[in-house]
N, CA, C and O atoms as a Tinker XYZ file with bonds, in Angstrom:
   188  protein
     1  N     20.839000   -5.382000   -2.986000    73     2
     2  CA    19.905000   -4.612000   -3.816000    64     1     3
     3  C     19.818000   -5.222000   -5.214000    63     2     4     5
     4  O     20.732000   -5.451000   -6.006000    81     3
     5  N     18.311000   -5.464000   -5.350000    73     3     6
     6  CA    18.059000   -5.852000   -6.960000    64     5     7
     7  C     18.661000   -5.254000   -8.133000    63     6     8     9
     8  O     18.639000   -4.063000   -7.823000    81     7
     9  N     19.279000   -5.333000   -9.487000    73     7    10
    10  CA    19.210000   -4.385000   -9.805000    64     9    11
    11  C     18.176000   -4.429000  -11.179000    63    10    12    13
    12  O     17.623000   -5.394000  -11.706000    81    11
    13  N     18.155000   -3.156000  -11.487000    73    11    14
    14  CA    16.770000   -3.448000  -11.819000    64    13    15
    15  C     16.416000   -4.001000  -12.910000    63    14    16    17
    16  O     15.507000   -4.825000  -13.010000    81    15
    17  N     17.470000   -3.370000  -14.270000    73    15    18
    18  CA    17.414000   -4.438000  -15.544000    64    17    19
    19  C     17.230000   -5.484000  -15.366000    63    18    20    21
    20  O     16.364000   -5.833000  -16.168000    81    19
    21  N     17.578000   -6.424000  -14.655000    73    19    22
    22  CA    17.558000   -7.447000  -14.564000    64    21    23
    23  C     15.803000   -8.153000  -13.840000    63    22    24    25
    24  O     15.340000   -9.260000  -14.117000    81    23
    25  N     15.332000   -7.389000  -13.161000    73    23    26
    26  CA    14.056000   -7.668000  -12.963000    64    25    27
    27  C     13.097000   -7.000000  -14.040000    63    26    28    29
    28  O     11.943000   -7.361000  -13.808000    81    27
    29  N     13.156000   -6.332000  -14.904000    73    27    30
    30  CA    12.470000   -5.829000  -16.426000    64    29    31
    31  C     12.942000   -7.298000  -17.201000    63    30    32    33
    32  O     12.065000   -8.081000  -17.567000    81    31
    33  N     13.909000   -7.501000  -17.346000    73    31    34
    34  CA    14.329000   -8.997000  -18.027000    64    33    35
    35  C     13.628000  -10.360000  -17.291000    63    34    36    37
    36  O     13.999000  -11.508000  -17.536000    81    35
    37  N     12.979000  -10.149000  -16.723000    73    35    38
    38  CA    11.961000  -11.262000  -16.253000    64    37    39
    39  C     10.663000  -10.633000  -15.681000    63    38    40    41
    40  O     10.194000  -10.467000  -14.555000    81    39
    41  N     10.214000  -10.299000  -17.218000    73    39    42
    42  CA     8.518000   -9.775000  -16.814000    64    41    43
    43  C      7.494000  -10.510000  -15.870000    63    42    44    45
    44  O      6.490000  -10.091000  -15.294000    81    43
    45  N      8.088000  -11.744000  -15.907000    73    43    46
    46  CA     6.776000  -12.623000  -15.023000    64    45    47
    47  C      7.230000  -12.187000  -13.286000    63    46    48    49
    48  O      6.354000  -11.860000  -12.485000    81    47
    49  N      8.429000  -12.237000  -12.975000    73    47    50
    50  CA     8.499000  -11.721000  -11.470000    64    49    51
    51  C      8.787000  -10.318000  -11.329000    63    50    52    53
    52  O      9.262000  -10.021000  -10.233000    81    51
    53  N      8.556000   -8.972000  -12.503000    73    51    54
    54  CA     7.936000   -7.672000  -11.926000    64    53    55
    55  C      7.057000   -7.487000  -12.076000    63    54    56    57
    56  O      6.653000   -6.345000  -11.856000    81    55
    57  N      6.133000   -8.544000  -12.577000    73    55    58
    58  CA     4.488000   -8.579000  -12.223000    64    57    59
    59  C      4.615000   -8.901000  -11.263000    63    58    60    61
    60  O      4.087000   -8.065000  -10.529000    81    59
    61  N      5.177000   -9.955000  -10.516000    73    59    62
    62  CA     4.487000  -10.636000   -9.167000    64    61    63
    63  C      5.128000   -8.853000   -8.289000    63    62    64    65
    64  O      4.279000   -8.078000   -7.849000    81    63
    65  N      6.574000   -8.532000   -8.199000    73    63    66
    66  CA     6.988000   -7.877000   -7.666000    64    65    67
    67  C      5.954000   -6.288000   -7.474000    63    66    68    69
    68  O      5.599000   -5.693000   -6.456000    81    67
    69  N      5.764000   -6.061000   -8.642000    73    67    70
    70  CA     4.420000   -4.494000   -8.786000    64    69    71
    71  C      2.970000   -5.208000   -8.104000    63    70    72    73
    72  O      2.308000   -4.514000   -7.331000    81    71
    73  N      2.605000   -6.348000   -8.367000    73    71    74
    74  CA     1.370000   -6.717000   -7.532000    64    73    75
    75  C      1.406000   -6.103000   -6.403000    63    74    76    77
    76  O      0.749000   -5.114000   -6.079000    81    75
    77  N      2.830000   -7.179000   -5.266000    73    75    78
    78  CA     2.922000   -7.104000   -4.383000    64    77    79
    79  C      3.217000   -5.685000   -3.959000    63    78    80    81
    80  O      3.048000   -5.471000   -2.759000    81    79
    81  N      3.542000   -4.877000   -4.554000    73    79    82
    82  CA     3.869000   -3.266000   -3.635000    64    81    83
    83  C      2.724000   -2.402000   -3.937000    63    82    84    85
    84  O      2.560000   -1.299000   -3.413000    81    83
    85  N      1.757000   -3.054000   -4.991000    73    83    86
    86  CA     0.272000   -2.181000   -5.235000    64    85    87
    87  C     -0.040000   -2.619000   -3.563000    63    86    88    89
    88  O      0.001000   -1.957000   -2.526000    81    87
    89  N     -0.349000   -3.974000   -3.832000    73    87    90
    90  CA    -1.223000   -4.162000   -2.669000    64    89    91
    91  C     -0.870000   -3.346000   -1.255000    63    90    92    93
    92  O     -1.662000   -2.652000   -0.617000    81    91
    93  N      0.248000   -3.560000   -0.999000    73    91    94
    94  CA     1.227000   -2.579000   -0.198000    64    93    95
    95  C      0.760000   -1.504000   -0.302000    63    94    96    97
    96  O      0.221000   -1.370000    0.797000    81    95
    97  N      0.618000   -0.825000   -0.719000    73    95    98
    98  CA     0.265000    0.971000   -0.948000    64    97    99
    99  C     -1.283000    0.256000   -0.755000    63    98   100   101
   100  O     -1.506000    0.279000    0.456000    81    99
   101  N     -2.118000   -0.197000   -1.278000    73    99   102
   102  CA    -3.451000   -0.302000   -0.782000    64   101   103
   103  C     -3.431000   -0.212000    1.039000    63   102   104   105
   104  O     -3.553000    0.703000    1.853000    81   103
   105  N     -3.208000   -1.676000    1.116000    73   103   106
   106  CA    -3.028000   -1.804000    2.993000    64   105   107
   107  C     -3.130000   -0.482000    3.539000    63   106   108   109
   108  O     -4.066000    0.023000    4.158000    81   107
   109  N     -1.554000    0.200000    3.076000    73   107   110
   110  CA    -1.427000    1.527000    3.855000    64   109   111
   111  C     -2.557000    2.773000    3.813000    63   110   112   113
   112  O     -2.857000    3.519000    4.745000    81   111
   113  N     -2.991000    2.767000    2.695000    73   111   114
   114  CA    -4.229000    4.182000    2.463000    64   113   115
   115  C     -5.593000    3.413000    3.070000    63   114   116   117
   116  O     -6.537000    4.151000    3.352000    81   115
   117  N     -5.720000    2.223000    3.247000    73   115   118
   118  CA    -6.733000    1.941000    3.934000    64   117   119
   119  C     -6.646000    1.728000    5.446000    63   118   120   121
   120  O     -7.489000    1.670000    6.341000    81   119
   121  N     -5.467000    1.643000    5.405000    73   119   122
   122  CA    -5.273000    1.667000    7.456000    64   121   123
   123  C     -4.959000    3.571000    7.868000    63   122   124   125
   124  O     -4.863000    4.084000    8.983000    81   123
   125  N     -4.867000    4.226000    6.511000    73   123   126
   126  CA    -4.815000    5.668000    6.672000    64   125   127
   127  C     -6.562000    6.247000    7.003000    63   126   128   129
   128  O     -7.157000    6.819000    7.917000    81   127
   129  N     -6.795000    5.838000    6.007000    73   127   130
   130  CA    -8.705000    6.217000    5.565000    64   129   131
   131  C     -9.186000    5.877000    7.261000    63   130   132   133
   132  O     -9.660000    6.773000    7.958000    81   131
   133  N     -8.975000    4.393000    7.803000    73   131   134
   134  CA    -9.310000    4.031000    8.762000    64   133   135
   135  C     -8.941000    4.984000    9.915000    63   134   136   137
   136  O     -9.616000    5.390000   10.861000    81   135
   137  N     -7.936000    5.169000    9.629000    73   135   138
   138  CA    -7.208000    6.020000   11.596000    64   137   139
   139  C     -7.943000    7.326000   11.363000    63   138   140   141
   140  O     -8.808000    7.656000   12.174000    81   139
   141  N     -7.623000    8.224000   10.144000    73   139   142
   142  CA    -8.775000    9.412000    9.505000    64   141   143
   143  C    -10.128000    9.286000   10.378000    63   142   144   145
   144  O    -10.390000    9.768000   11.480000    81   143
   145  N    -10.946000    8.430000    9.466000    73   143   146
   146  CA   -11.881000    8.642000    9.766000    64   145   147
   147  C    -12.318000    8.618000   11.185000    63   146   148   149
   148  O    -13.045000    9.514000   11.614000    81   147
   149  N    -11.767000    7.287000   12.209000    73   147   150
   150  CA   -12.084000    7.128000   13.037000    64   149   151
   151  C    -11.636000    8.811000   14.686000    63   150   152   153
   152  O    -12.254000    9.126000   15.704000    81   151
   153  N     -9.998000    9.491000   13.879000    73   151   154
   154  CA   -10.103000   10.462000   14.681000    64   153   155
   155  C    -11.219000   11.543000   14.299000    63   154   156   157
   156  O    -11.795000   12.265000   15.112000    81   155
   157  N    -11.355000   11.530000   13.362000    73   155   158
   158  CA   -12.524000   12.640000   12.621000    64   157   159
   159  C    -14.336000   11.697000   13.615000    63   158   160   161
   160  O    -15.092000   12.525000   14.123000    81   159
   161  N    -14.659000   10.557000   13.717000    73   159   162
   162  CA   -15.162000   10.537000   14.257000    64   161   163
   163  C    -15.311000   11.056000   16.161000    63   162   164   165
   164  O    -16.184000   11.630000   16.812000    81   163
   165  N    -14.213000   10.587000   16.420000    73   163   166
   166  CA   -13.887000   10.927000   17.929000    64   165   167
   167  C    -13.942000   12.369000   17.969000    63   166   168   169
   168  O    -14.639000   12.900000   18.834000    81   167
   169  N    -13.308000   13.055000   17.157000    73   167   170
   170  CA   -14.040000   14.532000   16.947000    64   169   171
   171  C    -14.915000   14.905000   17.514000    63   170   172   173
   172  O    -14.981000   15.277000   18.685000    81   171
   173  N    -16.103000   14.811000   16.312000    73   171   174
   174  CA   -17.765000   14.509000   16.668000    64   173   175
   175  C    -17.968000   13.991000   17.665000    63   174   176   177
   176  O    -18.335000   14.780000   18.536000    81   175
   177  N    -17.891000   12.874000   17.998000    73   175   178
   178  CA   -18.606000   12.060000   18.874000    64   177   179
   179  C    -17.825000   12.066000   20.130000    63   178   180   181
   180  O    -17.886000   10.923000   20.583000    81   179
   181  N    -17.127000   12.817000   20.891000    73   179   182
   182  CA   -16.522000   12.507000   22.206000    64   181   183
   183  C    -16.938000   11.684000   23.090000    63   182   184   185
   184  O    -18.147000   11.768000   22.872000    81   183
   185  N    -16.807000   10.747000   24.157000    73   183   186
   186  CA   -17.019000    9.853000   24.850000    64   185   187
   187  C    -17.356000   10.625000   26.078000    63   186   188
   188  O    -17.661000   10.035000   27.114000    81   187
């Protein structure tokens, strides 16, 4: 385990580090939005 002062003491890799876990949380609410919508479609639209 990181600890963490030590990644605040090198601002240039908890930028790269916060990029990378934004994007992370993006991925996830858009593969959420996706499964959402698509059961909310199957809803409606039964086969």
């Amino acid at each position: 385990m990181l600890r963490f002062s030590s990644i605040i003491e090198n601002k240039q890799q908890s930028r790269i580090i916060l990029t990378f876990l934004l994007e992370k949380v993006d991925e996830l609410q858009v593969k959420e939005v996706l499964s959402y919508n698509r059961s909310i479609h199957e809803i409606w639209n039964p086969d």
